[in-house]
C-alpha positions as CSV (number, residue, x, y, z in Angstrom):
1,X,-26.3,13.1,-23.7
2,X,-27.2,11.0,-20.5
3,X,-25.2,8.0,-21.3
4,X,-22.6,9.9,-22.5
5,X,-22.1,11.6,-19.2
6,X,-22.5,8.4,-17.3
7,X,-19.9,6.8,-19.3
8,X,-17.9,9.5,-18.7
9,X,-18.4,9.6,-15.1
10,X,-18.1,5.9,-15.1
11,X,-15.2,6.2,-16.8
12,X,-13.5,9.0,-14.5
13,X,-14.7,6.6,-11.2
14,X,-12.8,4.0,-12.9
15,X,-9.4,5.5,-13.4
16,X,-9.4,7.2,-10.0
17,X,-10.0,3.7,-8.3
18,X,-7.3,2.4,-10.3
19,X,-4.7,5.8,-9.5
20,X,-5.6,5.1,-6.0
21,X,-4.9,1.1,-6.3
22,X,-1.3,2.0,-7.4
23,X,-0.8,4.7,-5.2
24,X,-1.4,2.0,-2.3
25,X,0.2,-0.9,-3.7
26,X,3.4,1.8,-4.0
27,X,3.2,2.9,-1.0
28,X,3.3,-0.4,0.7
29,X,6.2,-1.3,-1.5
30,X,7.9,1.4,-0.6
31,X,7.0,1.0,3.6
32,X,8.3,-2.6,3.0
33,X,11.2,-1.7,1.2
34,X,12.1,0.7,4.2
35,X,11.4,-1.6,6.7
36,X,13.9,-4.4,4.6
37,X,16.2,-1.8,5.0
38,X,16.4,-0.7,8.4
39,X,16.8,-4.5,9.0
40,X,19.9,-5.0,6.9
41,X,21.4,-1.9,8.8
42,X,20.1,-2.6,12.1
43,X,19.1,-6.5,12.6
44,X,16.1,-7.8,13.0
45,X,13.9,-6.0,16.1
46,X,14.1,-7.8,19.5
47,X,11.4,-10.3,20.6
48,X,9.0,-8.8,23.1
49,X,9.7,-10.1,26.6
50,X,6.3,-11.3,26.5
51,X,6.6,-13.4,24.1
52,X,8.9,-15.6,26.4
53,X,7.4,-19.3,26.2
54,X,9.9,-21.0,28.8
């Protein structure tokens, strides 16, 4: 019954690392996507004055 619950629990850590592992790898698609976006609207952002090199 021990191994049987470890695999089990091995089993369940498993899939909820690899639910979480998409749910990043979505997110950040979707973050990116957004981001593509906003620049085909807008244009890309505006260098930082800062980043002057003259």
């Amino acid at each position: 019954m021990t191994v049987h619950a470890l695999a089990g629990l091995g089993l369940f850590l498993t899939g909820a690392a690899l639910s979480q592992a998409i749910a990043f790898g979505i997110a950040a698609w979707r973050e990116t996507r957004r981001e593509r976006q906003i620049d085909d609207t807008l244009g890309p952002p505006a260098p930082y004055p800062s980043d002057d090199t003259k």
